[in-house]
Backbone as JSON, one array per atom type, in Angstrom:
{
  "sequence": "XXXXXXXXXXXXXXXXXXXXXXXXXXXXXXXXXXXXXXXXXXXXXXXXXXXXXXXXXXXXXXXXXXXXXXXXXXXXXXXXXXXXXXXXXXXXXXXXXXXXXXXXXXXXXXXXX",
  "N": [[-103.51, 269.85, -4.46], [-100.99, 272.29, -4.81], [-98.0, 271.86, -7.06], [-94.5, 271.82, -8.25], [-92.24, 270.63, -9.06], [-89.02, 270.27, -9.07], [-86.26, 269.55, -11.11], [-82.68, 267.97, -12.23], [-80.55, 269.37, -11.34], [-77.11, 269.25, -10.42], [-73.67, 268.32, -10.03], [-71.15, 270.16, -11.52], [-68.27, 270.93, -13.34], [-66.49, 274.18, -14.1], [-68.18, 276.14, -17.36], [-69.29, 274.09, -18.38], [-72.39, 272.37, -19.27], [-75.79, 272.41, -18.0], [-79.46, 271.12, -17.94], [-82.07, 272.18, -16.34], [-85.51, 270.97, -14.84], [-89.04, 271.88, -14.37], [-91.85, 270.28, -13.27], [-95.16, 271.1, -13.46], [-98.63, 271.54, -12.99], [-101.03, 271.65, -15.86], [-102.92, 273.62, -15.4], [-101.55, 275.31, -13.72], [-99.06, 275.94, -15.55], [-100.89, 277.4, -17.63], [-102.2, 279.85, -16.49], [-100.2, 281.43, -15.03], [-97.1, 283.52, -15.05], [-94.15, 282.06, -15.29], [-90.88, 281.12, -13.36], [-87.63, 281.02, -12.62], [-85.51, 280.83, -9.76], [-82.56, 281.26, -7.51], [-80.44, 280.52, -4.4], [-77.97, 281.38, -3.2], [-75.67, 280.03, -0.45], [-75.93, 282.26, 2.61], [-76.89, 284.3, 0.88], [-79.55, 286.08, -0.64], [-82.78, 284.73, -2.21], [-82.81, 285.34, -5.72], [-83.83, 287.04, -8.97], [-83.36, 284.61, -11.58], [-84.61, 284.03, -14.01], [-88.2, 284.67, -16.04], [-90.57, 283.9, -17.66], [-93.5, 284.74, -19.21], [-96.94, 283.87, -19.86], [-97.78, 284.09, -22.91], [-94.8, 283.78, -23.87], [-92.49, 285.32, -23.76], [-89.85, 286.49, -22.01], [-86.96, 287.61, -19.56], [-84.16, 288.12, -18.02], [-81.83, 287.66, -15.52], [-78.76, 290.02, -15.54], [-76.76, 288.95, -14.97], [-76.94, 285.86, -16.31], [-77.57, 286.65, -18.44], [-77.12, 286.0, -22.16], [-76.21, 283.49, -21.6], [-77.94, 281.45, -20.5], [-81.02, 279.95, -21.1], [-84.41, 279.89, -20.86], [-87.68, 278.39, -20.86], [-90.55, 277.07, -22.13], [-92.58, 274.09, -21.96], [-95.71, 274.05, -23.29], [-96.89, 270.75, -24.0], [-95.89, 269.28, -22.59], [-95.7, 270.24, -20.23], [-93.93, 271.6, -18.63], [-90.99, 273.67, -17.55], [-88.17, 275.1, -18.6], [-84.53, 275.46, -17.79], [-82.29, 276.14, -19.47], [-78.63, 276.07, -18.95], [-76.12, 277.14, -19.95], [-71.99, 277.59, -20.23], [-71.45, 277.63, -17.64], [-70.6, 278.96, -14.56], [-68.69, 279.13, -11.35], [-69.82, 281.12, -9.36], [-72.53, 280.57, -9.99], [-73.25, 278.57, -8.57], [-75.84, 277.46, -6.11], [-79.03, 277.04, -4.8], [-81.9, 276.19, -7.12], [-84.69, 277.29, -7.74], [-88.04, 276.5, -8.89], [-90.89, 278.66, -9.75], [-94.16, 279.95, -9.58], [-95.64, 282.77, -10.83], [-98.31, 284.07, -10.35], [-99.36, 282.15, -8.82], [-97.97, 282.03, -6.2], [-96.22, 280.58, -5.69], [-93.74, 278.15, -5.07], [-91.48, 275.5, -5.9], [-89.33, 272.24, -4.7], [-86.53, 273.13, -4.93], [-83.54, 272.46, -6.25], [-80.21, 271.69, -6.19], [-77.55, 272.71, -7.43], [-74.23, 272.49, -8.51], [-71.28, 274.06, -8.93], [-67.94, 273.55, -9.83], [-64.26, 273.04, -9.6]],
  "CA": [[-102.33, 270.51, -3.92], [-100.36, 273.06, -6.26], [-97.11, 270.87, -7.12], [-93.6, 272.41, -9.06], [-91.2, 270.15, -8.99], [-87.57, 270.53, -10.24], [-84.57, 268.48, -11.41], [-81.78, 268.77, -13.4], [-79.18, 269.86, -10.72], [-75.82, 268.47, -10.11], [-72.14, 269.18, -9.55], [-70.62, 269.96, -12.94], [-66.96, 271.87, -13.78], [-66.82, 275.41, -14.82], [-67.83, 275.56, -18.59], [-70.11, 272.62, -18.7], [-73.74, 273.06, -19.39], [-76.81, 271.64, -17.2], [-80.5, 271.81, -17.97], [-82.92, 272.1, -15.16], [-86.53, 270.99, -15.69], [-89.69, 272.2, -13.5], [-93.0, 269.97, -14.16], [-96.59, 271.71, -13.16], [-99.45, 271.37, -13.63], [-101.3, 272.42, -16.71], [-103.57, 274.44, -14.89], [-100.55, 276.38, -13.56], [-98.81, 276.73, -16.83], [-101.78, 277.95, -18.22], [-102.2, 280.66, -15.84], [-98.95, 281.69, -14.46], [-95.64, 283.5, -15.16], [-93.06, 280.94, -14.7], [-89.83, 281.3, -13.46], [-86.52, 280.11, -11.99], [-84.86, 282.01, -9.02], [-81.5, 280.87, -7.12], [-80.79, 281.11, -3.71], [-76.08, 280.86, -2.75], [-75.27, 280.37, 1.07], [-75.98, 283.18, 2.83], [-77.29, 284.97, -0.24], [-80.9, 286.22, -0.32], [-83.21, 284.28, -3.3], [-82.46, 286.29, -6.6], [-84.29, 285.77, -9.91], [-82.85, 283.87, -12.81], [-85.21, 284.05, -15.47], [-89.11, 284.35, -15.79], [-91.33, 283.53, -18.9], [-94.93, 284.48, -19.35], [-97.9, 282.9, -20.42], [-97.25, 284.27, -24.14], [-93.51, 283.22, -23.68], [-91.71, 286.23, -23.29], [-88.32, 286.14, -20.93], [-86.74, 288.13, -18.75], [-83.22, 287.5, -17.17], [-80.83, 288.67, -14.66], [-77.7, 290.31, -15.93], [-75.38, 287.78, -14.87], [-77.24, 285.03, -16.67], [-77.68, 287.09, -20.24], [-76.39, 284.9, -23.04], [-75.49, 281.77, -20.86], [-79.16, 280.78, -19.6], [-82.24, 279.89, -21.67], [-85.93, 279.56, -20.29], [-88.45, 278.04, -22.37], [-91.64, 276.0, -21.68], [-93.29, 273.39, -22.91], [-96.92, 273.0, -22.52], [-97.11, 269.71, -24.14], [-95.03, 268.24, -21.56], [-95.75, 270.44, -18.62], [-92.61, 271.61, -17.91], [-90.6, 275.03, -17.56], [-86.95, 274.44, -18.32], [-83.62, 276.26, -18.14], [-80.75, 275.65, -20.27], [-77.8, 276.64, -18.33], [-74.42, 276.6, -20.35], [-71.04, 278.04, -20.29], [-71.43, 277.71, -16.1], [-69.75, 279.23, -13.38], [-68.34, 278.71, -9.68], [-70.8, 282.17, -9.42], [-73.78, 279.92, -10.69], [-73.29, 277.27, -7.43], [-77.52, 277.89, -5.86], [-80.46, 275.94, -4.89], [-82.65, 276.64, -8.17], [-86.09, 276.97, -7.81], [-89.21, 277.09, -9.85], [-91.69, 279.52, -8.98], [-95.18, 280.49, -10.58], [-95.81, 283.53, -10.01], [-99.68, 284.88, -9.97], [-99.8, 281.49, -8.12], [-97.21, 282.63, -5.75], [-95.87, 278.94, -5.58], [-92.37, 277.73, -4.83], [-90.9, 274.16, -5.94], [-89.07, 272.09, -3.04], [-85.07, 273.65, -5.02], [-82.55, 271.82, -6.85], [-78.36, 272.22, -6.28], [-76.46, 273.32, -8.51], [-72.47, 272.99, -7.58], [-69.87, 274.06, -10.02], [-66.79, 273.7, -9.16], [-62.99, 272.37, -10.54]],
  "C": [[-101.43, 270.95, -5.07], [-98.84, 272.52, -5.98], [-96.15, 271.74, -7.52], [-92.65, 271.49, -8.21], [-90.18, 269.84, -9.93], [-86.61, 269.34, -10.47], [-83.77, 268.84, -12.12], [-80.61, 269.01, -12.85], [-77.73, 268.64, -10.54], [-74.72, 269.56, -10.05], [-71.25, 268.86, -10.81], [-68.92, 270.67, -12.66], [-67.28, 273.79, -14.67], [-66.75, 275.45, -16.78], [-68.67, 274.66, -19.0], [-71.66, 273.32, -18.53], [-74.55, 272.48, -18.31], [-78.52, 272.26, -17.79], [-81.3, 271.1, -16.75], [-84.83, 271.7, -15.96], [-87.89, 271.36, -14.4], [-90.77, 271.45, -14.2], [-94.15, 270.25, -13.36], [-97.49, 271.3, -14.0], [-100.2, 271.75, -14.85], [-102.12, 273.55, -16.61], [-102.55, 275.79, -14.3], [-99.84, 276.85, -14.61], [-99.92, 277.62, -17.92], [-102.09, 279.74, -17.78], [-101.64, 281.33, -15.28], [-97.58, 281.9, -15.41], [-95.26, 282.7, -14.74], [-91.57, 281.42, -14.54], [-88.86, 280.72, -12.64], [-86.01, 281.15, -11.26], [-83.71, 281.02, -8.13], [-81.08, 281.68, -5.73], [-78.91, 280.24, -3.36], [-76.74, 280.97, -1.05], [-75.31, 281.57, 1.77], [-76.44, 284.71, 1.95], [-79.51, 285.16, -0.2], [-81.37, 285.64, -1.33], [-83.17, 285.38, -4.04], [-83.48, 285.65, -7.54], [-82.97, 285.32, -10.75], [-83.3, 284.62, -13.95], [-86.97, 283.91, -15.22], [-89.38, 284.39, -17.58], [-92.79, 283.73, -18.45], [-95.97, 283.59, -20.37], [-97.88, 283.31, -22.52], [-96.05, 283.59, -24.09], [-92.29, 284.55, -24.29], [-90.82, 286.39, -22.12], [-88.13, 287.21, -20.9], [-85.16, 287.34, -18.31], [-82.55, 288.06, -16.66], [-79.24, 288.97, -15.51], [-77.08, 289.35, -16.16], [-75.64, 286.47, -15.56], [-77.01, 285.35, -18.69], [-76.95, 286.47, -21.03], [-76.12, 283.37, -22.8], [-76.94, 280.73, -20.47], [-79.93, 281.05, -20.5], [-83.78, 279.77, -20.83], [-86.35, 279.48, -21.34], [-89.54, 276.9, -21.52], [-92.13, 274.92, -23.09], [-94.33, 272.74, -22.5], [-97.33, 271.78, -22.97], [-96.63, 268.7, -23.37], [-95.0, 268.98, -20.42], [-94.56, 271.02, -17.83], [-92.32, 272.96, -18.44], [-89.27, 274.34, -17.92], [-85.69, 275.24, -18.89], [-82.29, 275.92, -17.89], [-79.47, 276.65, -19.9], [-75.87, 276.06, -19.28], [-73.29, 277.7, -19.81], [-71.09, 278.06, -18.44], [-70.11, 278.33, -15.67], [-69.51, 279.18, -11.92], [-69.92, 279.7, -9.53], [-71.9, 281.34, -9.4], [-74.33, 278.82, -9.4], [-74.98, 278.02, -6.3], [-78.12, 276.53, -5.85], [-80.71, 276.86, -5.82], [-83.59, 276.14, -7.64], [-86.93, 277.16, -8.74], [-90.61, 277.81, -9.07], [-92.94, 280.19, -10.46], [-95.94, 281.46, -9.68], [-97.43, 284.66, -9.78], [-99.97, 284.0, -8.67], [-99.19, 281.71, -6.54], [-96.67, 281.13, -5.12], [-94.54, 278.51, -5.64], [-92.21, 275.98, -4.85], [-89.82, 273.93, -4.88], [-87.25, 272.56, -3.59], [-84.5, 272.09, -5.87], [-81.15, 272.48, -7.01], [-78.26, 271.97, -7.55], [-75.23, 273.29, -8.5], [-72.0, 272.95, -9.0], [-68.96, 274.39, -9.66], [-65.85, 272.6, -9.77], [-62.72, 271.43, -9.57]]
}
């Protein structure tokens, strides 16, 4: 059974960093774009950030400068370094591999004063 499971989330202050971590299998990192997509209240899922199997990124506007992606296949994991946060930023985060077309079960996010 194809796995992606996340962590990392919490309820920080605007300003404060968080890193998220997604761990798959190696068979999926091997084979699969990886990426993180975010889904607000009433908001349709957006991406984040993707990384391919070279490790080439991708990110949405609103993230540019503030959000890292980065893998690491020695440890199995996708993982994105979220600083300078904002209220804006408050989302389930997911991880998603995408030839596999595979969705992790989300991780909150709240920022807020």
């Amino acid at each position: 059974q194809v796995q992606l499971v996340e962590s990392g989330g919490g309820l920080v202050q605007p300003g404060a960093s968080l890193r998220l971590s997604c761990v798959a299998s190696r068979m999926i990192l091997l084979t699969n774009t990886m990426g993180w997509y975010r889904q607000a209240p009433g908001n349709e899922r957006e991406l984040v950030a993707t990384i391919t199997r070279g490790g080439s990124t991708n990110y949405a506007n609103s993230v540019k400068g503030r959000f890292t992606i980065s893998r690491d296949n020695a440890k199995n994991t996708v993982n994105l370094q979220m600083r300078n946060l904002e209220p804006e930023d408050t989302a389930v985060y997911y991880c998603y591999a995408q030839e596999w077309r595979t969705w992790g079960q989300g991780t909150q996010v709240t920022v807020s004063s």
